[in-house]
N, C-alpha and C positions, 0 to 999 in steps of 0.2 A: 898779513903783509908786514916784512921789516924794516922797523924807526929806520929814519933818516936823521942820523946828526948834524945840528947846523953848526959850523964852525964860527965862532963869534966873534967878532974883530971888534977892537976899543976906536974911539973916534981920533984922529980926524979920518978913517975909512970909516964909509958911510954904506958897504955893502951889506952890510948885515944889521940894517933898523929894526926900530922895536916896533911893531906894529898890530895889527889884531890879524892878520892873519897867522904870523908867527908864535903870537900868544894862546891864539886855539890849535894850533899843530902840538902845542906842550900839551894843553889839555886833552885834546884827543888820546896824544900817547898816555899818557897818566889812565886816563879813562882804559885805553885799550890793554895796558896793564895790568891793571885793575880787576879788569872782567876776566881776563887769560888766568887768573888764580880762583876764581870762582867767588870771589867775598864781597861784597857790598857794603853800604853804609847802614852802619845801625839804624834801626826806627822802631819809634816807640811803637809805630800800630803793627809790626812783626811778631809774630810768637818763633821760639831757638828751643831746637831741640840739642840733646848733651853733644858734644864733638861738632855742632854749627862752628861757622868764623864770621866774625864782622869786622869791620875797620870802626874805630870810634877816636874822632879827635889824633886822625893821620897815624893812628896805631893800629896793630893786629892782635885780634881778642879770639880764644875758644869758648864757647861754651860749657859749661861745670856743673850748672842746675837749670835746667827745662825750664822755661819760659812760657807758660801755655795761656797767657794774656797778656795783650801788649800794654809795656809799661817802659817810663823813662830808664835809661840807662843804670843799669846797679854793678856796681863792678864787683861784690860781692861774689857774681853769678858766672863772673866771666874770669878770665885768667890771660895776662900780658904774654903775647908771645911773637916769633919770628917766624917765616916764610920757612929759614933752611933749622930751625927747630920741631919742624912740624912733620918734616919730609923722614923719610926712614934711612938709616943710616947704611949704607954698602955691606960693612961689616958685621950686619944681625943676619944676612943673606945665608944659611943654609942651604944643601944641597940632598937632607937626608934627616928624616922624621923617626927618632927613636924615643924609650920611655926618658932620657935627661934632657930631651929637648927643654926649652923653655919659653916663657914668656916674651922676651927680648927677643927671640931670633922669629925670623919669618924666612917661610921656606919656599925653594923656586918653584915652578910649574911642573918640572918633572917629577921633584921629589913629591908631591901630592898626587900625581899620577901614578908613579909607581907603589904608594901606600893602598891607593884605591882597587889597585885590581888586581890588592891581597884579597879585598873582601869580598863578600857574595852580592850578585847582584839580585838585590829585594824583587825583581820580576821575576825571579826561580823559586820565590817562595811560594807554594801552595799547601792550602788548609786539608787536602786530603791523600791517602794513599793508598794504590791499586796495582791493577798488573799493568795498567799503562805507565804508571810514572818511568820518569828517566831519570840517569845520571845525574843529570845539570841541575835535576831540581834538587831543593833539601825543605823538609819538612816542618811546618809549626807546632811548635812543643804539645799542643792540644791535637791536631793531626795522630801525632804518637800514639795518647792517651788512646783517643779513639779507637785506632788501629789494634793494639792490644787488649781495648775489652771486648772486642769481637771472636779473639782467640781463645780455643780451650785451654785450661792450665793443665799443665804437666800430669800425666798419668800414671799411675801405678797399677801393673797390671800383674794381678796372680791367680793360678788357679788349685783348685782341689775335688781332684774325684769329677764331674762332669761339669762342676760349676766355676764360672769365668770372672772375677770380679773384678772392675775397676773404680781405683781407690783417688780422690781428687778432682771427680767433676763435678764444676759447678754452675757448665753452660748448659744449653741444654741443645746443642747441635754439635757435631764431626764433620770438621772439610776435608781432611784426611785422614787416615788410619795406618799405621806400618807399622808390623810386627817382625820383629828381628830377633836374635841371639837364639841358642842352642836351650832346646824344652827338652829336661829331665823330671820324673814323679820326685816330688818331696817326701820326703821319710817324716813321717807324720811324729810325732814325739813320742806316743802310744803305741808306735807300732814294734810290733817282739823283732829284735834284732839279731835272735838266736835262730839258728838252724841246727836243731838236736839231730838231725837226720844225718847229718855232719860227721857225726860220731861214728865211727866202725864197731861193728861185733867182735867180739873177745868171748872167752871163754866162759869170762864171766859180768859179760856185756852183752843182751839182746835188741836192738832197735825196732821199733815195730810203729807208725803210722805215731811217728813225733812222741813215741813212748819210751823208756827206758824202764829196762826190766835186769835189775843188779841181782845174782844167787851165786851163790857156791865160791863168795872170796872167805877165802880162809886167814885175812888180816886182824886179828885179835883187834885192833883199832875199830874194825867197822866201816871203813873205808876203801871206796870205789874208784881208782883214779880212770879218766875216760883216755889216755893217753891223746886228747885234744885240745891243742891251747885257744884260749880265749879268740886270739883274732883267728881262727878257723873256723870257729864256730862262728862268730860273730863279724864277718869282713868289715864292717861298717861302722862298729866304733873307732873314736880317734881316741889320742891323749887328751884327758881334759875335762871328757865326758862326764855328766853324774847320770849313773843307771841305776834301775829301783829293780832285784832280782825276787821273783817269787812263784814257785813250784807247788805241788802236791806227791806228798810220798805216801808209802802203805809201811816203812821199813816200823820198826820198834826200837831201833838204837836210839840212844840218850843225847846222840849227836845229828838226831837224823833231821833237824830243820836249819843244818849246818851247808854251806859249800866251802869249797876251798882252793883259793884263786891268789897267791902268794899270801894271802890272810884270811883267816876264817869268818864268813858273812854269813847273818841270818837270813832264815828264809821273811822275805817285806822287808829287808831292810836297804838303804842306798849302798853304792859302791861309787866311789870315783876311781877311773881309769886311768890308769899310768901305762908307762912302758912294758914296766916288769909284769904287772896285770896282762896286756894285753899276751906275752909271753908264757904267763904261767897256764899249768896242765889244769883242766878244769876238774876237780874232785869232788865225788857226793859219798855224802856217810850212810852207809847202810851194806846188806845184802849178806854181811854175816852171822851164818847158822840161820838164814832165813831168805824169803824169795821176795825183795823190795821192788815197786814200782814207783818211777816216777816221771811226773807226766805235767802235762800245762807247763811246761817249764819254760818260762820270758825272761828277757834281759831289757827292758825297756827305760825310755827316758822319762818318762810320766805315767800314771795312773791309769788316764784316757788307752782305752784299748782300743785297739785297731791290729787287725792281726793279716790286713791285706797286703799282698806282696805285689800286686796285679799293677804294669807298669800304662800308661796312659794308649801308647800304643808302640806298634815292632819297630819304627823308625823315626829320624829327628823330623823328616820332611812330614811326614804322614800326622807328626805330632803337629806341626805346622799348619797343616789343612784344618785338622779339627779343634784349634784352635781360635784361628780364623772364622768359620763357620759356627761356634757358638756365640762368637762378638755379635756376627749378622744376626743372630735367632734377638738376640739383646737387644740390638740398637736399631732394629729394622722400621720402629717406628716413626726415630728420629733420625734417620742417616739421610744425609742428602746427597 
């Protein structure tokens, strides 16, 4: 309800006496003042927590140190202040929550509505992850974990000759398996990269079941050139290559554990491949004034022999299947 001002008149008008009803209409208003701010009169048997107000001795006091038994007034605890001191100022009013906001400014109702639903609403958080989850949800850091140690790591898959290996497990189940890309046999490092059969007859050149049989060069040198260069013999080296060459001959020349491939290399000894190697005519020393064979003759990358040419099978898809089909013979005990 709103005061009612009494207009007061000085005597001799006698409409406006002092009387006790007019003296509790002050007190009332005073009182109903009073309460419309929320503050009371100090007391001792109160306890004030920090940011309380009391009135003490027709003043306005905040709270500064918690009060948690009641005790005579200490102004120590409290701090003198005003009505429109207390209120917040128009001016700190913000309309928008960024990182220079500050302490001072307080900000409207919208601007904290619009900050809030930036962020996720914590009832989409769930602790676990499946094929039901949805969009809206987003998962608890430990959810993750979980979720990925359930998973196989990463596989490495190779094979040689009829055996399948994979390289990297350390679960002991597959929820799926998908085998991709183009399967070709790997050139084993062992294996002879030479094809002597390669070589044409000449007059003074006979081929016979990966043999060469040198007679009748009339080269005082002792030397048999095969009129075949390196990468015909050998499609499958590259530049870069180190090959380890080594034959068996019958010849008697003093050159005859010699080739000659733009430089002359012993028989067991390394070659690395260049351009001009792969280019040059392949030459073996022997055959003159006598009838030279020579045979077992490799161009290999290593020691390890392997002299298989046999490709895994006639097609990519067919390589495919029986690829597939060895994983199952493997994993058949654990595949789910």
């Amino acid at each position: 309800m709103s005061y009612e001002k009494t207009n007061w008149q000085d005597l001799p008008n006698t409409s406006t006496p002092i009387n006790a009803t007019r003296l509790n209409k002050m007190e009332t208003g005073i009182a109903d003042a009073n309460g419309m701010i929320g503050v009371t009169t100090y007391s001792s048997n109160s306890t004030y927590a920090v940011g309380d107000y009391c009135v003490y001795n027709n003043k306005l006091y905040r709270c500064i140190t918690a009060i948690t038994t009641g005790e005579a007034f200490n102004s120590s605890k409290w701090t003198e202040t005003t009505v429109m001191n207390e209120k917040e100022s128009i001016l700190n009013k913000t309309t928008s929550i960024s990182s220079s906001s500050t302490n001072t400014q307080y900000p409207s109702a919208k601007a904290v509505y619009d900050q809030l639903t930036t962020k996720e609403n914590l009832s989409n958080k769930t602790t676990s992850i499946s094929s039901s989850s949805t969009d809206t949800q987003y998962p608890s850091a430990k959810a993750v974990q979980t979720a990925l140690d359930t998973k196989q790591d990463n596989l490495e898959l190779s094979g040689q000759g009829n055996n399948i290996t994979l390289n990297g497990t350390s679960k002991n189940k597959f929820t799926k398996l998908v085998v991709k890309g183009k399967t070709e046999q790997e050139l084993l490092s062992g294996k002879n990269q030479a094809n002597i059969n390669a070589i044409q007859n000449t007059s003074i050149i006979t081929v016979t079941n990966d043999t060469l049989v040198l007679a009748n060069n009339t080269n005082s040198m002792g030397y048999t050139n095969t009129s075949k260069k390196l990468i015909q013999i050998c499609p499958n080296l590259q530049v870069g290559d180190t090959v380890i060459v080594s034959f068996k001959t019958t010849s008697n020349s003093n050159y005859k554990d010699l080739i000659y491939l733009d430089a002359s290399f012993e028989n067991g000894g390394t070659i690395e491949i260049t351009q001009a190697r792969l280019d040059s005519f392949l030459v073996f020393y022997g055959g003159y004034n006598e009838t030279a064979v020579i045979s077992e003759f490799m161009i290999r990358k290593s020691t390890v022999t392997d002299t298989s040419y046999e490709p895994y099978c006639r097609t990519e898809f067919q390589a495919l299947i029986q690829i597939i089909r060895r994983l199952y013979i493997m994993l058949v005990g654990i595949w789910i």
